[in-house]
C-alpha positions in Angstrom: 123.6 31.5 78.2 126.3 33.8 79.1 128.4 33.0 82.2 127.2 36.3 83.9 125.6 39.9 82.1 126.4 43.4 83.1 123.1 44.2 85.8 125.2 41.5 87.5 129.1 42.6 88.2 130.0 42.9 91.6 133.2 45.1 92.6 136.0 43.1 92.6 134.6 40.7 90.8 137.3 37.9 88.0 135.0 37.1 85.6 135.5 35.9 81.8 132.4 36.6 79.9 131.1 37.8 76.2 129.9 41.0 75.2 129.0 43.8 72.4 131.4 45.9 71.4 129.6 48.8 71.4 132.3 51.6 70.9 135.8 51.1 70.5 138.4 54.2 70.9 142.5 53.6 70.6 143.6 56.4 73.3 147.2 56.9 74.6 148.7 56.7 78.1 150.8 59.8 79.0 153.8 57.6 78.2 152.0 57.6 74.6 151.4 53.9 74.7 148.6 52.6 73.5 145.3 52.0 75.1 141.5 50.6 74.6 138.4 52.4 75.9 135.7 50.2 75.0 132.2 50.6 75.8 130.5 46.9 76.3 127.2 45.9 75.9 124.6 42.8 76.7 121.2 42.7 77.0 120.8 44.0 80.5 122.8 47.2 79.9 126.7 49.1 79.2 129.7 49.4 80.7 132.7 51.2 80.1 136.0 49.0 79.8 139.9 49.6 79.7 142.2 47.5 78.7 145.7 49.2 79.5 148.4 46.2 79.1 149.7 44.1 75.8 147.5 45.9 73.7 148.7 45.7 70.3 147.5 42.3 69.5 143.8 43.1 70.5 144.4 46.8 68.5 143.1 45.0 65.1 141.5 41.7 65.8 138.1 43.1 66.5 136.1 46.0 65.9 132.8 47.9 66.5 129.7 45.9 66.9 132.2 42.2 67.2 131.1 39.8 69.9 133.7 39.3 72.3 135.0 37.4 75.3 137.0 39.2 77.8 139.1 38.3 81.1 138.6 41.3 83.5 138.5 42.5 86.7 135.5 44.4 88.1 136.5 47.8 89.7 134.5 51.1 90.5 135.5 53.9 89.0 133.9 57.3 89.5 131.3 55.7 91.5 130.3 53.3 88.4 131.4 49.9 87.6 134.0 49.3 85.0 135.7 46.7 83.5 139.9 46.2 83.3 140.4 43.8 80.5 143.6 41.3 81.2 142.5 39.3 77.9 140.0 40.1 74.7 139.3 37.9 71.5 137.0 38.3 68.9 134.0 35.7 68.6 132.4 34.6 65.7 128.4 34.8 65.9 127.7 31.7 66.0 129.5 31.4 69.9 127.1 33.3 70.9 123.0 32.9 71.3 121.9 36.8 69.8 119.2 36.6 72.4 121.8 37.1 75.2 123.1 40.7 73.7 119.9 42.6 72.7 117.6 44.3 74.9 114.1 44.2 74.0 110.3 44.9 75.0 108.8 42.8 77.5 105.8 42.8 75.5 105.2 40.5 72.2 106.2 42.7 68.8 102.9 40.2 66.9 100.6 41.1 70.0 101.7 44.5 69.9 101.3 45.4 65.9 97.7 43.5 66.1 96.4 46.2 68.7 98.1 48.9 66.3 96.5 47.9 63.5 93.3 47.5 65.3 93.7 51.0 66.7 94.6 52.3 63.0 91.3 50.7 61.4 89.2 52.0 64.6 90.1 55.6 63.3 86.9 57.6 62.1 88.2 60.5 59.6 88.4 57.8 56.1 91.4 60.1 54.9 93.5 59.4 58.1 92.4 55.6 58.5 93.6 55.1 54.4 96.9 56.8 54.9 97.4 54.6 59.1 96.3 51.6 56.9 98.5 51.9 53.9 101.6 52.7 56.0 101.2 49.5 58.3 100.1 47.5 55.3 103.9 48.3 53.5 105.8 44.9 54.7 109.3 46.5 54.5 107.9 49.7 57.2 105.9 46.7 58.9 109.4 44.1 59.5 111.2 47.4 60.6 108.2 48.5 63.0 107.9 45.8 65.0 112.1 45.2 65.4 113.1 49.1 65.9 113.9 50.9 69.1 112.1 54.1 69.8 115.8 55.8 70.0 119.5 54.8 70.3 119.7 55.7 74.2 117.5 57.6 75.6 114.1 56.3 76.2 112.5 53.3 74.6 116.5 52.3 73.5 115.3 48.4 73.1 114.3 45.9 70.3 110.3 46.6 69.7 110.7 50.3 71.4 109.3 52.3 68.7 106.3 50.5 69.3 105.9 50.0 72.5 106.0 53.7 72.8 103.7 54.5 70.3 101.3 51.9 71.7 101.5 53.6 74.6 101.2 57.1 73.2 97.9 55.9 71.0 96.4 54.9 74.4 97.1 58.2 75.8 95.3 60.1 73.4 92.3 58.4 74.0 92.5 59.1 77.3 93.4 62.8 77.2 91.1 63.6 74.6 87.8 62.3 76.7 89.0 65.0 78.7 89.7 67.4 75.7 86.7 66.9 73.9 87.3 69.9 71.6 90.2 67.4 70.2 90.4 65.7 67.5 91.4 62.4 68.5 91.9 60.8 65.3 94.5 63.7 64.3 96.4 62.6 67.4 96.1 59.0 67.0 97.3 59.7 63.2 100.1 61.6 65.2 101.1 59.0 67.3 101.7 56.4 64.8 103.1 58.5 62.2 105.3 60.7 64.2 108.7 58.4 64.7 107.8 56.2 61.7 111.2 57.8 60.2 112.9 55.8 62.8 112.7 52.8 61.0 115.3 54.2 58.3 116.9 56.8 60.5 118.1 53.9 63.6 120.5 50.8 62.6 119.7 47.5 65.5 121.3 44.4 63.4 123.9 44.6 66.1 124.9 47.5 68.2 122.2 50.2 68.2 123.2 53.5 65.5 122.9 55.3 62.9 122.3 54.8 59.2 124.0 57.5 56.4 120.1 58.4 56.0 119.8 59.0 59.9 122.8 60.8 59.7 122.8 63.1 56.6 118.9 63.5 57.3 117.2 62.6 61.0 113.9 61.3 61.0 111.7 63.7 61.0 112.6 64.4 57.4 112.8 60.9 56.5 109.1 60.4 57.8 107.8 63.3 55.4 109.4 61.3 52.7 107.6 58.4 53.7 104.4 60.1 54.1 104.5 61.8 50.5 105.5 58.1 49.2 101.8 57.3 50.7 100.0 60.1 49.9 100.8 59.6 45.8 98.3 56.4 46.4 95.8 58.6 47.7 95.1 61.3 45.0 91.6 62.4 47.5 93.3 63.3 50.3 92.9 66.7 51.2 95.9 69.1 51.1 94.9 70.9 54.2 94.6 67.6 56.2 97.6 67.0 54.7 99.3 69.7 55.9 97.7 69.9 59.7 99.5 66.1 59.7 102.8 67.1 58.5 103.2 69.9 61.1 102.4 67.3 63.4 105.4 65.5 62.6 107.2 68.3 62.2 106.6 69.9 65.5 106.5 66.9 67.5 109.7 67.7 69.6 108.3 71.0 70.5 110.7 73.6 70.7 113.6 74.4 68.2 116.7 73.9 70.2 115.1 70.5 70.5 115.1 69.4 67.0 111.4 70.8 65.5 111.7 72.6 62.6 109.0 74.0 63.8 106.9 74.9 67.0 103.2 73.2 67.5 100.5 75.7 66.7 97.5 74.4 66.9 96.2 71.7 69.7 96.9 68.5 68.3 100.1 69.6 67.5 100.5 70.6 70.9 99.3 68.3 73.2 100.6 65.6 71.1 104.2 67.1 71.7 103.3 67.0 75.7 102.2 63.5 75.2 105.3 62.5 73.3 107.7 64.4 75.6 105.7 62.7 78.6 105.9 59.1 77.7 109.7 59.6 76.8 110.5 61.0 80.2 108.8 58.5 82.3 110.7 55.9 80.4 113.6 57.2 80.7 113.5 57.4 84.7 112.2 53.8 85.4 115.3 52.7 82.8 117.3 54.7 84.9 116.1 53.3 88.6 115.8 50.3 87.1 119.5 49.8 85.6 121.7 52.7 87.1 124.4 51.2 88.6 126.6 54.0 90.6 126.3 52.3 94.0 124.0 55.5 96.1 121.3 53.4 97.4 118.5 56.4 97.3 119.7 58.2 94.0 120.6 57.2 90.7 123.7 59.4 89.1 123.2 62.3 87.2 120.7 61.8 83.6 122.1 64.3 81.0 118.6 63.8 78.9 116.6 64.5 82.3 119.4 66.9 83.4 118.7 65.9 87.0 119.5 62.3 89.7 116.0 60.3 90.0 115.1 59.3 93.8 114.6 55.5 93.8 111.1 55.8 95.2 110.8 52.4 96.4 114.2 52.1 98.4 113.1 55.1 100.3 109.5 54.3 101.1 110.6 50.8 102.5 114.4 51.2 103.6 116.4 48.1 103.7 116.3 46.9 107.5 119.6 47.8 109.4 121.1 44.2 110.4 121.5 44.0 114.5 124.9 44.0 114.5 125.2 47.3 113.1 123.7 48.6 115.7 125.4 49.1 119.2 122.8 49.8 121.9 124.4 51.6 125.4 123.3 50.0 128.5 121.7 51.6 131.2 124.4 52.4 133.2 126.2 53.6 129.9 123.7 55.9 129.2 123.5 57.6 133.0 127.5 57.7 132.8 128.7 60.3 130.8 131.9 59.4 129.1 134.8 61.3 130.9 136.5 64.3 129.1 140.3 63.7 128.0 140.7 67.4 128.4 141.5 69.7 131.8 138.7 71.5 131.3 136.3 68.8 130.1 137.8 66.8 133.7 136.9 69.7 136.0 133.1 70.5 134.1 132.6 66.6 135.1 134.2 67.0 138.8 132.1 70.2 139.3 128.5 68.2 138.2 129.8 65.5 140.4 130.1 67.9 143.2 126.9 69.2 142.3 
């Protein structure tokens, strides 16, 4: 187990522990010297890192996505944590227990892809229960399924997050459409699985989490119609315009263009499924955010550029941490009835005048 993780620096703290590399940048001091910004990374979260003295010998000895043990200092900086490094070397995998680096879901990935599966085989329409079944039937999409994160930071950004979110998004639709009963809910259960399913290709987790020359040159919303029309060649009866309503589902899923769809949802699957999606992410997103933000107010988190706002922490305000006695002085009585005198003329006559008075 590793000495101490990141949810765990204190200011000021010495401490010589192992990380993540997760980004590694050669900058240059105004003097033009040389020096690291590193972003580090265990299983409990990021921190940024400098490391501004006898840097040429750490320049090549590790890279991106290396395991690494550092001597540093912990200061604040900009109201966040950060690491100076003193010392840096490269460690070879098997110093380290993987476990230690890699966030993942709370939740079992086996316990997890039984209830999809069993949520995919509950699905009425035949057509969409084939095409759920043959998808989560392909071992390669099924290894990658359970392991992938939902994204690289934003919400879900974990080992097992893709499907805990689309766990979660499958049980929404249930409940939203006993509400909706003009849905379709197996359109938006076929939705909900299907929608990310790109991911899988698009996102790289051996290590650091990124992306692959896919992900890159294609995103996954392309990458998931491939996969679909792969599927659909082993089902020559399914119908084109089912077809259809389930690709704009995937292609609409992000809702708006500036967002990523290549198109806007316009019918009410496609819709509500985008609010459902959009939902789920944002929710996430702020309890990661309460849960791991680390800038020191003790009512707000710092500013989230995906929810372009600071989160209240909910529970610190509704139950304040009691203020210890000491730091409170009490006046006595006769403290109280005594004003204090004025060091000013006029403040000395005002008193000598109520006096009087």
């Amino acid at each position: 187990m590793k000495p101490c993780y990141v949810n765990e620096l204190e200011a000021s703290q010495l401490i010589t522990s192992s990380f993540l590399v997760y980004s590694k940048e050669i900058r240059e001091k105004k003097t033009g010297e040389p020096y690291l910004s590193l972003l580090l990374a265990d299983k409990t979260g990021r921190i940024d890192a400098k490391m501004w003295d006898n840097v040429n010998d750490a320049l090549a000895a590790f890279d991106r996505d290396d395991f690494v043990k550092v001597k540093a200092l912990v200061q604040i900086h900009q109201n966040r944590p950060q690491l100076t490094i003193h010392k840096i070397r490269r460690l070879d995998d098997h110093e380290v227990e993987f476990i230690d680096f890699y966030p993942c879901s709370s939740r079992d990935p086996d316990v997890m892809w039984s209830e999809l599966t069993a949520i995919a085989g509950e699905v009425k329409n035949p057509h969409l229960r084939a095409l759920l079944q043959a998808f989560l039937a392909d071992n390669e999409i099924a290894v990658r399924f359970r392991r992938a994160p939902a994204a690289k930071t934003i919400h879900h950004a974990f080992l097992g997050g893709l499907l805990e979110h689309v766990l979660s998004l499958c049980m929404l639709s249930r409940s939203v459409s006993t509400h909706y009963p003009h849905i379709d809910v197996d359109l938006l259960i076929t939705g909900a699985i299907l929608h990310d399913v790109g991911k899988v290709y698009e996102l790289t987790y051996d290590r650091g989490f990124g992306y692959s020359v896919e992900g890159q040159l294609l995103g996954h919303i392309p990458l998931a119609l491939r996969m679909l029309s792969d599927k659909l060649r082993d089902l020559p009866d399914f119908p084109d315009r089912l077809r259809t309503l389930v690709e704009h589902m995937i292609l609409s899923h992000h809702g708006q263009l500036e967002f990523g769809s290549p198109r806007v949802p316009l019918f009410a699957e496609a819709m509500l499924f985008h609010y459902l999606d959009d939902m789920d992410s944002k929710i996430e997103c702020m309890r990661n955010l309460v849960e791991n933000d680390r800038t020191g107010d003790p009512l707000f988190t710092g500013y989230s550029s995906p929810l372009q706002r600071v989160v209240l922490r909910k529970e610190a305000f509704l139950h304040p941490a009691p203020v210890p006695p000491s730091a409170t002085v009490v006046p006595t009585a006769a403290e109280v009835a005594r004003p204090e005198p004025s060091s000013s003329p006029f403040g000395a006559k005002l008193l000598d005048a109520l006096r009087e008075n």
